[in-house]
N, C-alpha and C positions, 0 to 999 in steps of 0.2 A: 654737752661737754661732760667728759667725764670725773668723778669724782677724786682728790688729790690723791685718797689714799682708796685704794680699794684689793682688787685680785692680783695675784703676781704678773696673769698675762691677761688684756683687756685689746679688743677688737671692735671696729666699728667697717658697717661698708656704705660709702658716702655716693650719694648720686651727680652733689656737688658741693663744693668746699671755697668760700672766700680766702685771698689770702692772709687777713687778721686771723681769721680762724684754723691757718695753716699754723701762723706764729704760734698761735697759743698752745696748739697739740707740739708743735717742735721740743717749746720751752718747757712740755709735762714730759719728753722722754719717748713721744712716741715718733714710730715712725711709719710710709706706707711703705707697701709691696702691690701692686697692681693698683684696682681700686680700693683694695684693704687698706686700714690705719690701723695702726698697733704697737701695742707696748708690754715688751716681752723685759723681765731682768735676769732672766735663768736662761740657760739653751743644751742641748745635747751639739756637745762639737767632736768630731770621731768618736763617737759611744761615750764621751766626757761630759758630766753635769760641769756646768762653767756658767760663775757670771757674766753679762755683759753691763761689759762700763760705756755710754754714754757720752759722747763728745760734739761740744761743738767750738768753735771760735769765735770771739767777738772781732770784732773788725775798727770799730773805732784806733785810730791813733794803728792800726795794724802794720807794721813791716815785716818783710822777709827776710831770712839769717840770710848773710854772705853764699852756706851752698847752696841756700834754693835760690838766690839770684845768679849765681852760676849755672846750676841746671836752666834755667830760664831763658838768660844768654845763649848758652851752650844749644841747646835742642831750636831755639828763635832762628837763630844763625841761620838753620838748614831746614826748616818743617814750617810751614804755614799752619793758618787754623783760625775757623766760621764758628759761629756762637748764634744756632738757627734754632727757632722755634720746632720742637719736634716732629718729623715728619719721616716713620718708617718708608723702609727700602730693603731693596734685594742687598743694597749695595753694605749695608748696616748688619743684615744677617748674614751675608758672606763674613762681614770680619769677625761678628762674635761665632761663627762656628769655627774659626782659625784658635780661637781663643779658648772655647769648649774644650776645644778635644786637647788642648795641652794642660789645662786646669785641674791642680791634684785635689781633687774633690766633684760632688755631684755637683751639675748643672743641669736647667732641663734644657730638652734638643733644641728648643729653638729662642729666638730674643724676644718674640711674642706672647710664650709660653712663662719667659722667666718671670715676663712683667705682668702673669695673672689674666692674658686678652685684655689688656686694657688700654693699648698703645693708641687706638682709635676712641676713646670713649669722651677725650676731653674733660677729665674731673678736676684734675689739676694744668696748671699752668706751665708746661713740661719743655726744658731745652735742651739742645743738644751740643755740646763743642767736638768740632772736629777738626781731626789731624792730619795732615797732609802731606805726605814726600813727594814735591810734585803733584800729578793728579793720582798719586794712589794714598785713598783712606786706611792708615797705622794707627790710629786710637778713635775712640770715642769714650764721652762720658754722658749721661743722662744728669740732670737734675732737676729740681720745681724750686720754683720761684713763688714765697709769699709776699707780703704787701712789706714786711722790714727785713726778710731772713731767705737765705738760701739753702737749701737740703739737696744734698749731694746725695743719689741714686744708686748709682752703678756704673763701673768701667770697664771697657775691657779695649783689647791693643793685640797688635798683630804680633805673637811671642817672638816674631824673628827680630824683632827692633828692642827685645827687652833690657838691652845695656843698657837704654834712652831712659831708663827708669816714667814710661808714658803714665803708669797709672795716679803716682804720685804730679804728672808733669800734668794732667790735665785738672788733675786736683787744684794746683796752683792758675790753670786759667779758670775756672769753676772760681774764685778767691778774686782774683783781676777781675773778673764780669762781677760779682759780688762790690765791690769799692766799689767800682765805673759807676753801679747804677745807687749806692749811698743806700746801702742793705746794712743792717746792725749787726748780723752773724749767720757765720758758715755752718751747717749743723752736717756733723761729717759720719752719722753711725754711729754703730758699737765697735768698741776694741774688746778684747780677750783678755787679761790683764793672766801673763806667763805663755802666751802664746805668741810666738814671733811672726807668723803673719799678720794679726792686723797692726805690729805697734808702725808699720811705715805711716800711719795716720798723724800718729805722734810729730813726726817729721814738720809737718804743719808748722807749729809754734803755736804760741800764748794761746792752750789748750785749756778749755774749762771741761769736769766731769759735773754730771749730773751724780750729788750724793742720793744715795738709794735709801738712808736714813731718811734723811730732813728734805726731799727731793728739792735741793738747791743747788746751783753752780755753781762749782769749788773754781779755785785755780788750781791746776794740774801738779802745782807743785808741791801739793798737800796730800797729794794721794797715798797712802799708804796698802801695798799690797797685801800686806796680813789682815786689812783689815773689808776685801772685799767682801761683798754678803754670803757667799758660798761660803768661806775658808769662817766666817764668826757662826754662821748656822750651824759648821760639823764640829768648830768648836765647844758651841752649848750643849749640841743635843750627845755631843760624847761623855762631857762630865755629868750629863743629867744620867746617859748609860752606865755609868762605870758605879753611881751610887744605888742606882736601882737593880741592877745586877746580883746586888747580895740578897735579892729578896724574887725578883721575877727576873723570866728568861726573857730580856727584852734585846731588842736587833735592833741596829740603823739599817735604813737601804735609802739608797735613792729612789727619788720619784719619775718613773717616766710619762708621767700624765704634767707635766706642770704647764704644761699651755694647756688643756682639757675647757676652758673656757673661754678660748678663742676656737677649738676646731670642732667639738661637738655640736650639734645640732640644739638638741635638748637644752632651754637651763636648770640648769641645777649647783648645789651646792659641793663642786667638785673640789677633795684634797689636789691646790695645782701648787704646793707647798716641795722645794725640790730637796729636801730632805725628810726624811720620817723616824720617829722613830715608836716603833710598836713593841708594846707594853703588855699587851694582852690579848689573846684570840678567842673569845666568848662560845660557848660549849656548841653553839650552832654551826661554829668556823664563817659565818658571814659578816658576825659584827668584832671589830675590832677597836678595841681604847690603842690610842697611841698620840706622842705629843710631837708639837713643830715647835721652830724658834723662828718667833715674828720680828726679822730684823729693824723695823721701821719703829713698833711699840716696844722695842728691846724686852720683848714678854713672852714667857713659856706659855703655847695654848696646847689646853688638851681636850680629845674631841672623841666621840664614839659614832663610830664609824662603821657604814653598809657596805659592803662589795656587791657593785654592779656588774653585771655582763650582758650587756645591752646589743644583739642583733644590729645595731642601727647605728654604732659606734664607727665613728670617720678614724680612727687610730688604723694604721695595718700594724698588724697581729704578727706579721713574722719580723718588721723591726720591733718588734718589743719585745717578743720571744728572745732575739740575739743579744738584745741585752744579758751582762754578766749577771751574776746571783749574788748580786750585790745590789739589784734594781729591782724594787716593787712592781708587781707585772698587773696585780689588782689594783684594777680601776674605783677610786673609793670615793661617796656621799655620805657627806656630814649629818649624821642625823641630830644634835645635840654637842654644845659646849659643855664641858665638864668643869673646866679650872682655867682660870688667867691669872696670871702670876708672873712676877719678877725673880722668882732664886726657886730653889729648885724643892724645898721644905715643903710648900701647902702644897707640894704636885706630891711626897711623901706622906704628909698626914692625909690627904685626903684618899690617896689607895689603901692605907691602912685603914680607915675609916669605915670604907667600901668592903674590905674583905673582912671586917667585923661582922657589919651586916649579913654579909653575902652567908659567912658561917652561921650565923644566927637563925637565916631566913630556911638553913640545909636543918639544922639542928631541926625548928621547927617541925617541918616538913616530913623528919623523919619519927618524930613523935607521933605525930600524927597516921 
């Protein structure tokens, strides 16, 4: 099991997984994709560094507002729908390519492919709900079932029916099979927190987030947007730039490696830190001092740091390349911690400190 507090993105690949053991990976934040489990709090969403906020539902004492018991009614009236242990089909890839090809964004070509080849592997406990006009299948959702908790997957629906609102509609039968079988909670993904596709999750009701500080579940109604980890990260590391400025040429960029320790091969001590900010580029141009802000220890770290370029690196190179010039494109390993600190001063005495030396060490040198 992995440790509470560790790297921003953390990866495991499981051969087989009890469902207490599902519970407990749910309730830290993670989630799977094939046979991967993973737990990601940063992500690139159209070229956008963006946090992901974390949601699940508790279900005790759980009811549905007035319009999702209308949707419910409304879509029951005329749609049938089975709740079967998963079992791929042509019939199932037929509708998700109906789906693919209208979906504003990447998907991979097939339903197989989305899910990592892992639809036949049996690792988790995987069902399926389907939808029905008559005999022709309009939605589908995937989820797994742990031993208290249900983890919603993925949906998709036949766009020609999308007034039915099906993706949120099978959500809410995902939620009914959840009660029926006296499961503690619905764990429904990440949302975007400024991004309007995923807030239909929100739709839902008595929504907890997983806080990214204190990794606890809020009630949703506590959330505060200004205060997601992205939007406090460019907050600090902006006023740590704006004082250091008067003395060094330092830069923020974003980081495009911040999963680098779920998709590399190699371990090592990879910057997966999705803000940077660099402070100083040492006379070799490989090692670089530059500071992050660790939202969880609300502490400025600073680190000196190797640029790798590793042959054997799982990134492709021409999405990083398109990233703006406003995105770190070197791949960085931490060779040494410099400073951990709360306010931004011993991150100032101690560069002053350093470029005492640093003069000292030149004076020398040049005595000599």
């Amino acid at each position: 099991m992995p440790e509470k507090y560790k790297k921003t993105a953390q990866s495991l690949y499981l051969d087989e997984i009890k469902g207490s053991e599902l519970d407990n990976f749910l309730a830290m934040g993670w989630y799977r994709m094939g046979p991967t489990i993973f737990s990601i709090f940063y992500i690139f969403y159209e070229n956008q560094l963006l946090s992901t906020i974390w949601l699940r539902t508790p279900l005790k004492q759980y009811t549905y507002s007035k319009s999702l018991k209308k949707l419910l009614r409304k879509n029951g009236s005329s749609l049938t729908h089975v709740v079967v242990p998963f079992k791929y089909s042509k019939e199932l890839d037929d509708l998700y390519q109906k789906y693919r090809h209208t979906f504003k964004g990447n998907l991979p070509d097939s339903l197989d492919e989305y899910m990592m080849n892992s639809l036949g592997l049996g690792i988790y406990d995987t069902y399926l709900v389907k939808v029905y006009e008559g005999e022709q299948l309009i939605a589908c959702s995937i989820f797994d079932q742990g031993e208290n908790t249900l983890a919603s997957i993925f949906g998709f629906y036949d766009p020609s029916y999308s007034v039915m609102s099906l993706g949120l509609y099978t959500m809410l039968l995902e939620i009914e099979y959840a009660i029926q079988h006296e499961m503690e909670a619905y764990y429904i993904g990440y949302f975007i927190p400024g991004n309007p596709r995923f807030d239909y999750k929100l739709r839902v009701g008595n929504i907890e987030y997983l806080d990214f500080k204190t990794r606890e579940w809020i009630c949703f109604d506590a959330f505060e947007y200004d205060q997601t980890p992205i939007k406090v990260v460019r907050r600090k590391l902006k006023a740590l730039h704006s004082k250091l400025n008067e003395t060094y040429d330092s830069r923020i960029y974003q980081n495009a490696f911040i999963d680098a320790n779920i998709i590399e091969f190699f371990p090592m001590k990879y910057v997966d830190d999705p803000v940077i900010l660099v402070i100083e580029t040492l006379s070799n141009s490989q090692t670089i001092i530059l500071c992050i802000y660790d939202v969880s220890l609300e502490s400025y770290k600073m680190y000196q740091c190797q640029i790798v370029d590793s042959p054997f690196s799982r990134y492709n190179r021409d999405w990083v390349e398109a990233l703006d010039d406003q995105t770190l494109k070197d791949q960085l390993v931490i060779q040494k911690t410099l400073k951990v600190c709360k306010t931004i001063a011993p991150i100032e005495r101690w560069l002053n400190e350093a470029k005492v030396l640093s003069q000292s060490d030149k004076n020398t040198n040049s005595a000599t």
